[in-house]
C-alpha positions in Angstrom: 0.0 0.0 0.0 0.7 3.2 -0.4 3.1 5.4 1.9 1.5 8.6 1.9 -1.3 10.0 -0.9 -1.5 14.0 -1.9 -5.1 14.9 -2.5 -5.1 17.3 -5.1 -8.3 19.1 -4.5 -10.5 21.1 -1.9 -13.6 20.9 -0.5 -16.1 17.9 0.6 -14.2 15.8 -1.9 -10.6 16.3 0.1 -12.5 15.6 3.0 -13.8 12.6 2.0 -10.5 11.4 0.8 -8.4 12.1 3.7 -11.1 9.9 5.8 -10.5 7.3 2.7 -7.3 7.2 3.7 -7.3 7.4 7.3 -9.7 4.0 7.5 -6.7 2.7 4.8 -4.0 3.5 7.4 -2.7 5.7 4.7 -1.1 9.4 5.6 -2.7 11.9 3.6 -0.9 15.4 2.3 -3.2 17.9 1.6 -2.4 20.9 -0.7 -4.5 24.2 -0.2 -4.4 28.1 -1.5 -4.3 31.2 0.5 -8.2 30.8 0.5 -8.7 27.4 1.9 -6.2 27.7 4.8 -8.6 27.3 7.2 -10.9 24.1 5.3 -11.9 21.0 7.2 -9.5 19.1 5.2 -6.5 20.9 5.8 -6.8 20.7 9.5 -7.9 16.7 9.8 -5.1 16.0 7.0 -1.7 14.3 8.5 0.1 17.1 6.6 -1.1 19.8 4.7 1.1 22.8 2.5 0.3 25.8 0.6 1.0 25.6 -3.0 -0.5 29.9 -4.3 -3.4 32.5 -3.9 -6.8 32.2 -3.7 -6.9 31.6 -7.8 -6.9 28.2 -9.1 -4.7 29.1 -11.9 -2.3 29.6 -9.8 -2.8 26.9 -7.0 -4.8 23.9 -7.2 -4.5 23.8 -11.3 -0.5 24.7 -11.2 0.9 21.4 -12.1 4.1 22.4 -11.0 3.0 23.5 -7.6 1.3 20.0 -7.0 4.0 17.6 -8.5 6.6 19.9 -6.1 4.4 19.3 -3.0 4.3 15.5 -3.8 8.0 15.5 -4.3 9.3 17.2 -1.8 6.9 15.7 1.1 7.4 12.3 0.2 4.2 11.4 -1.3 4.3 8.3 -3.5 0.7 8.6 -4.8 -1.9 11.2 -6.2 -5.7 11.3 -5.5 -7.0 14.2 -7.6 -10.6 14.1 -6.8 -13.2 15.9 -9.5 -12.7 19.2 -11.2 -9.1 20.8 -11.2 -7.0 18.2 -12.8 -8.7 15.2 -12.5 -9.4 14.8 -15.7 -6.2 16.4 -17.1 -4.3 13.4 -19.0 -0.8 16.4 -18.5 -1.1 15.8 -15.2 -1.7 12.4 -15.1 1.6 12.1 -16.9 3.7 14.1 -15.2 2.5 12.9 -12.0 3.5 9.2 -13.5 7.0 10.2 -14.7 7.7 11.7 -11.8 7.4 8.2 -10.2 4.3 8.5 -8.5 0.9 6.1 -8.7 -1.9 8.0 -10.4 -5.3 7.5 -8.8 -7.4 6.7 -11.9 -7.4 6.0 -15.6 -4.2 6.0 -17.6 -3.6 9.0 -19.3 -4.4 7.4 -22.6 -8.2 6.4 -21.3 -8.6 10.3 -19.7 -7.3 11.5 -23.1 -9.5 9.6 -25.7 -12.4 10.0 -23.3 -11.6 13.4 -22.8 -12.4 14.3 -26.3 -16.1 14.0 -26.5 -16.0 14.1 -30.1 -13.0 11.0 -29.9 -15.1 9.2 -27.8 -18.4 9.0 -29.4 -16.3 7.4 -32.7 -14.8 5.0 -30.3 -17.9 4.0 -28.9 -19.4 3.9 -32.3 -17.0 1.3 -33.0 -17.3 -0.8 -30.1 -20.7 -1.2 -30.8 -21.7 1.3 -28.2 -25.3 2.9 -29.1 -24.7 6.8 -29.4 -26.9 9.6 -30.5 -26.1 10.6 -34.3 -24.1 13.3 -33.8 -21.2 14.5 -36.6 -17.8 12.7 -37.4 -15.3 14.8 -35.3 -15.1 18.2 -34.5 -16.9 20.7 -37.1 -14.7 23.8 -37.7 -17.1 26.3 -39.7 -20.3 27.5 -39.7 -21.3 25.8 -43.7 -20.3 22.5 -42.0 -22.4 22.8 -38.7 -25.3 24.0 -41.5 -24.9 21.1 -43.1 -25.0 18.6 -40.7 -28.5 20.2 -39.1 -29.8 20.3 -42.1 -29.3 16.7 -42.7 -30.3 15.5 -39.3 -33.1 17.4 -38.9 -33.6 20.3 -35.9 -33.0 20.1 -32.7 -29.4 19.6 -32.8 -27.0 20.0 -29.9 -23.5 21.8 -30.0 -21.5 20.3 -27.6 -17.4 21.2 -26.5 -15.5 18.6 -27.4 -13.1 19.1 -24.1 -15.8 19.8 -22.2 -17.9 19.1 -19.4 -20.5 20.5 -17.0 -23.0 22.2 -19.3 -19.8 24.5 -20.4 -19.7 24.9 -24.0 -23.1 23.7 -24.9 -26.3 25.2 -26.6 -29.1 23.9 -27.6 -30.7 24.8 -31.6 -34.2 24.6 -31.9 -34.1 26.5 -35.5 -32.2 27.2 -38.3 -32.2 31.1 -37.1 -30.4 30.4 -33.9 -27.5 28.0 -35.2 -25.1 31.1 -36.1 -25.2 32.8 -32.4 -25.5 29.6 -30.8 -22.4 28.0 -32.9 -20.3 30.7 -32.1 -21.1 31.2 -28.6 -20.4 27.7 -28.3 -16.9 28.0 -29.3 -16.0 31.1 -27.3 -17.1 29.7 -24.0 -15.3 26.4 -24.7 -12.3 28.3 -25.4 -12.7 30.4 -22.3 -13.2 27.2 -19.9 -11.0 24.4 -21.6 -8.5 26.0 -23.6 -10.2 24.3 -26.7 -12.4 26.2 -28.6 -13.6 22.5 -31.1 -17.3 21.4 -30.5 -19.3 18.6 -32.6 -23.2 18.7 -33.1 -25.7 16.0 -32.2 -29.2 15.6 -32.2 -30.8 16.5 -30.0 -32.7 14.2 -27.8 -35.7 15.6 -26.5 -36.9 15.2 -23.1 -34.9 12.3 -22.0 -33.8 11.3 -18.6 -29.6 11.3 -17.6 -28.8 8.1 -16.3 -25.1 6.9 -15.9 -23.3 3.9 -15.1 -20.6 4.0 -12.2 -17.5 1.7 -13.3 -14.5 0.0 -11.9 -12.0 -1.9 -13.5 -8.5 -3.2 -12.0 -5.0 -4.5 -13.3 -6.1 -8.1 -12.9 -8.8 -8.0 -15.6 -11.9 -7.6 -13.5 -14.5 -4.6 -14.7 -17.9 -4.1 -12.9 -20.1 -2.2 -13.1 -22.4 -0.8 -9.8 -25.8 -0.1 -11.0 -27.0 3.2 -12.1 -27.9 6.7 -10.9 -30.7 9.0 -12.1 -29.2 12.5 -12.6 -32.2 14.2 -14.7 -33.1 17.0 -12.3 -30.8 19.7 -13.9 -30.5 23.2 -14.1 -28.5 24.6 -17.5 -27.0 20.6 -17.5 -26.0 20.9 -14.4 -26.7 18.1 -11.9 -29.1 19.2 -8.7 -30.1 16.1 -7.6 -29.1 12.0 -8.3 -30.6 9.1 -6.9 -29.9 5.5 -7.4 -31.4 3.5 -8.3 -33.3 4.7 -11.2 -37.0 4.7 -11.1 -37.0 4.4 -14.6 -34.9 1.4 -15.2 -36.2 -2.5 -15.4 -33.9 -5.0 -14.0 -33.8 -6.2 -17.9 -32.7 -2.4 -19.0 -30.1 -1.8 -16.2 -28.2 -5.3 -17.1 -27.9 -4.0 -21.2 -26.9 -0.3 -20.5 -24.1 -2.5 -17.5 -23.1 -4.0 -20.3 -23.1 -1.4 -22.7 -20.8 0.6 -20.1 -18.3 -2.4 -19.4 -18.0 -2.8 -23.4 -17.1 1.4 -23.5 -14.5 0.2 -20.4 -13.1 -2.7 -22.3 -13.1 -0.4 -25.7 -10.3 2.0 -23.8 -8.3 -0.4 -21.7 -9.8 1.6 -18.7 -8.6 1.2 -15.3 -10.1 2.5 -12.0 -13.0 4.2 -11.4 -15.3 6.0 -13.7 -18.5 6.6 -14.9 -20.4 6.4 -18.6 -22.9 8.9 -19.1 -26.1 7.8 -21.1 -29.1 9.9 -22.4 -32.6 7.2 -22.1 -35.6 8.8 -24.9 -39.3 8.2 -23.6 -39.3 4.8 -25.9 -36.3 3.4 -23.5 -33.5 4.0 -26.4 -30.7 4.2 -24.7 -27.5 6.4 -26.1 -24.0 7.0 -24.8 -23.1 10.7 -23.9 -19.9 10.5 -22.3 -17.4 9.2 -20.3 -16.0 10.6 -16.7 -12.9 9.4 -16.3 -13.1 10.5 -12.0 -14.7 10.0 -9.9 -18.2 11.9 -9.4 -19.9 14.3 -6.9 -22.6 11.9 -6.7 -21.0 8.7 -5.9 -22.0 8.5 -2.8 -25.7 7.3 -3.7 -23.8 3.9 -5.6 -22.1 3.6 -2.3 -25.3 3.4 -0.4 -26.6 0.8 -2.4 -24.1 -0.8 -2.8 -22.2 -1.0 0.4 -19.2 0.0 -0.9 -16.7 2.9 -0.2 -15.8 3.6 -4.1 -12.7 6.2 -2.9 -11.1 3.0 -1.0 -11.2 0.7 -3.8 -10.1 3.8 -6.2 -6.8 3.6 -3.9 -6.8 0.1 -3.7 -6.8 -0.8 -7.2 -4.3 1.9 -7.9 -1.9 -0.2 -5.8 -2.1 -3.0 -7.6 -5.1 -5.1 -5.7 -8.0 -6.6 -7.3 -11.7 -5.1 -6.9 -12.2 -6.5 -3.2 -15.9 -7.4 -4.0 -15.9 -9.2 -7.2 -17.4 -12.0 -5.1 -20.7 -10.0 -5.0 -21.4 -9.4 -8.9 -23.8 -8.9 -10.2 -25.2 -6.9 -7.7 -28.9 -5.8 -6.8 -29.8 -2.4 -5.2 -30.4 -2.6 -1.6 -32.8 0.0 -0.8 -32.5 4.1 -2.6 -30.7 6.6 -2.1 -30.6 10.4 -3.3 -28.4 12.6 -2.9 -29.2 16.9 -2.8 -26.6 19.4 -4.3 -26.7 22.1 -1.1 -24.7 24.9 -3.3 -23.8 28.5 -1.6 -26.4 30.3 -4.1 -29.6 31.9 -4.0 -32.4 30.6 -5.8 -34.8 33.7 -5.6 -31.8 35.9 -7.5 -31.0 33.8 -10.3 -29.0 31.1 -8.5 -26.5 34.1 -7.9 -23.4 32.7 -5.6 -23.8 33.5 -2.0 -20.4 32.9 -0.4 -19.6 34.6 3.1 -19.4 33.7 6.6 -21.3 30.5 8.3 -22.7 32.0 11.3 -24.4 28.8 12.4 -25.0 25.5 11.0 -26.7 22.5 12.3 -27.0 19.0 10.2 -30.0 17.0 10.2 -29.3 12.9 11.5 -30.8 10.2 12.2 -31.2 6.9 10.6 -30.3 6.6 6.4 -28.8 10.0 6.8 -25.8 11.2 5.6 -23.8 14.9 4.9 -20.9 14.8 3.2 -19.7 18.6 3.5 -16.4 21.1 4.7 -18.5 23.4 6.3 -18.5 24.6 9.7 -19.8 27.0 12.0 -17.1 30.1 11.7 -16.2 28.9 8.4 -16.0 31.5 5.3 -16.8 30.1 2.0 -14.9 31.9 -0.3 -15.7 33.1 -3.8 -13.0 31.9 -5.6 -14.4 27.9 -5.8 -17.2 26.1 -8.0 -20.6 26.8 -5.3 -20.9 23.4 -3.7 -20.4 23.1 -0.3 -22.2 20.1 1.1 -24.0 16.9 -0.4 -27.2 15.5 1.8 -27.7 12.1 1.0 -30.6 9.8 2.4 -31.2 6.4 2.1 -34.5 4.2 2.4 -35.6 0.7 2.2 -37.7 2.3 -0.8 -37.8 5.1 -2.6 -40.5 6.2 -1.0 -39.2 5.6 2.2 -36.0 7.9 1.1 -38.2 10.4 -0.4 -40.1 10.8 3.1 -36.6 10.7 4.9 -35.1 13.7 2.4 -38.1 16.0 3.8 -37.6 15.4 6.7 -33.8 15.8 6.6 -34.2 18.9 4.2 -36.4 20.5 6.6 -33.7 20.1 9.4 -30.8 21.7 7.6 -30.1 25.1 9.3 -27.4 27.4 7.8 -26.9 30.9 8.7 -24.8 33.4 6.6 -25.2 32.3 3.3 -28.2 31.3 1.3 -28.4 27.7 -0.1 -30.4 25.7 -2.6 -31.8 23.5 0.2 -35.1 25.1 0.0 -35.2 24.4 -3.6 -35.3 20.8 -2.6 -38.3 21.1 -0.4 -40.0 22.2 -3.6 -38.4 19.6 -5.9 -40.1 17.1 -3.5 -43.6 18.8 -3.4 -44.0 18.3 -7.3 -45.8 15.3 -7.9 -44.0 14.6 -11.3 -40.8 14.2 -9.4 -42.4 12.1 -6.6 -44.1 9.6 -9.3 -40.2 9.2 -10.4 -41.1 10.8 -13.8 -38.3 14.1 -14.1 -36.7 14.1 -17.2 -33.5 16.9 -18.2 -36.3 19.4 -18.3 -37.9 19.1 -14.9 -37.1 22.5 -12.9 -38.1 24.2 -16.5 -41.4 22.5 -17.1 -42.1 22.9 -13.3 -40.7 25.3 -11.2 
């Protein structure tokens, strides 16, 4: 096992991993900026330096910075959590010729995945169903024309390096494909460094289900059920449970098998996750692939029984998957999990970072908060808005359902605003309690 692990990240997610690590016996080196000197994980780390400012730029996405901490404090192994550099296939290299174990996918895998345009061939090939969508990147105007005009409206202009809703518009009509295109570009430009994008059709309606992964060196891959994540705002996740209310045992054992195929297609290792989009006649299409982990991982853990950042470690040190034993598995029970991000709902989700004043987190059975915050605590407005993840769990969804209210409705935070009363009205809307949201829930009813 490993000697000591740098966790190259911030937040609930270094927080979660320096437990991971502590339960492995495993010190844990935590890197921070100016603005996170005071974080949960900082303090409960077994060592913990300061690699720049407040900026990421120049902190927790300077690869220089982190490969020096790792070096110089005797690390042998990098975690890099979500966001940052997680799914930077430079980093991933450098932190392997520098002689250290990589937490996740090779480079290769997080490079061809990475490339959204790269994977959907790949996929194509493997036999992997995928929306039609165009060969490649498309580089002018006349081509995007073209290929709408071929496939028929809506189409969907997507960043090839991208992620997280960045870099992506949605064209209903001929009219809008000019502004949208080349908005498209400039904000993929501005978030990735990559300014390519490929069209798609656009599915209409459909629901976001993905597949959590795992694959080791000994030739085992698994996959661990799948999670709902259809509640969205701009394609941005608010709210995943597991497992889906949607799925048949009969449909959740082909898309398992469509995601080990997309693992086996890439020679993938560790844990990730392959994103599908389901239509309302159960076609199923790959999306993409997250070669991380994911914020929402904790709903596969809770019915599964598994700790997914454990065997991430684990598998990166050469063992096998430790539960192979217990494939193929059934869901025990639901879980969801609710996005609590520092914003404010009534002002157009504007950030609300600030001071904690007070804070109180609801317990009880099935209940779980996986957060950084504190009482005294000052979230900082440097950082993506999350700041804690609630996540309940129930012998049946309605069970869970009933929990979440009652867990929602217990969740006091003073100083900032959150999105936790969003929640409470997520749950009041019928369509969402019959397990019927699709991508354009909050839109169609809030």
């Amino acid at each position: 096992m490993f000697k000591k692990v740098l966790v190259a990240n911030r937040g609930e997610i270094a927080l979660r991993i320096v437990r991971a690590c502590k339960e492995l016996g495993i010190p844990s080196l935590v890197v921070y900026s100016e603005a996170d000197a005071n974080t949960m994980a900082v303090r409960d780390a077994d060592e913990a330096v300061k690699i720049g400012p407040a900026p990421s730029s120049q902190s927790y996405l300077s690869i220089p910075a982190v490969i020096g901490a790792a070096v110089s404090r005797g690390a042998d192994a990098v975690h890099p959590g979500y966001g940052f550099l997680a799914e930077n296939a430079e980093f991933a290299r450098h932190v392997v010729e520098h002689g250290l174990a990589w937490i996740g996918p090779s480079p290769e895998s997080i490079e061809l995945m990475g490339n959204k345009s790269m994977a959907r061939i790949t996929m194509q090939k493997s036999g992997v169903p995928t929306v039609p969508g165009s060969e490649g990147t498309i580089e002018t105007l006349d081509e995007a024309v073209s290929f709408a005009d071929a496939v028929g409206y809506p189409v969907l202009i997507k960043a090839s390096a991208g992620g997280g809703g960045r870099g992506m518009r949605e064209v209903m009509t001929p009219g809008e494909l000019e502004v949208a295109f080349n908005s498209a570009r400039s904000e993929a430009q501005v978030a990735f460094g990559n300014s390519d994008v490929y069209l798609e059709k656009l599915v209409l309606r459909p629901r976001h289900i993905e597949i959590q992964v795992l694959a080791d060196n000994h030739g085992n891959a698994i996959h661990l059920c799948e999670r709902d994540c259809s509640v969205q705002r701009r394609h941005q996740k608010l709210i995943e449970e597991a497992p889906s209310p949607a799925l048949t045992p009969e449909l959740r054992e082909r898309m398992g098998d469509a995601a080990i195929e997309a693992m086996r297609a890439t020679n993938y290792v560790n844990a990730g996750t392959v994103e599908f989009l389901l239509d309302e006649d159960n076609n199923f299409y790959f999306m993409e692939m997250n070669t991380r982990i994911q914020v929402e991982h904790p709903v596969t853990e809770e019915i599964t029984l598994t700790d997914i950042i454990k065997e991430q470690i684990c598998i990166a040190a050469g063992e096998p998957i430790s539960f192979m034993d217990k494939v193929p598995f059934s869901p025990i029970g639901h879980a969801i999990e609710f996005r609590l991000n520092a914003e404010d709902p009534e002002k157009n989700f504007m950030p609300s970072p600030g001071l904690v004043t007070s804070l109180e987190w609801p317990g009880g059975p099935g209940v779980r908060v996986d957060s950084h915050l504190y009482a005294g605590y000052a979230v900082p407005p440097n950082y993506d808005s999350l700041v804690a993840k609630l996540i309940v769990w129930g012998q049946t969804r309605e069970e869970a359902l009933n929990r979440a209210r009652r867990a929602l409705g217990e969740v006091r935070i003073e100083g900032i605003k959150t999105t936790a009363g969003l929640h409470l009205k997520i749950l009041d809307v019928e369509a969402f309690a019959r397990g019927e949201a699709r991508t354009d829930f909050l839109e169609r009813y809030l």
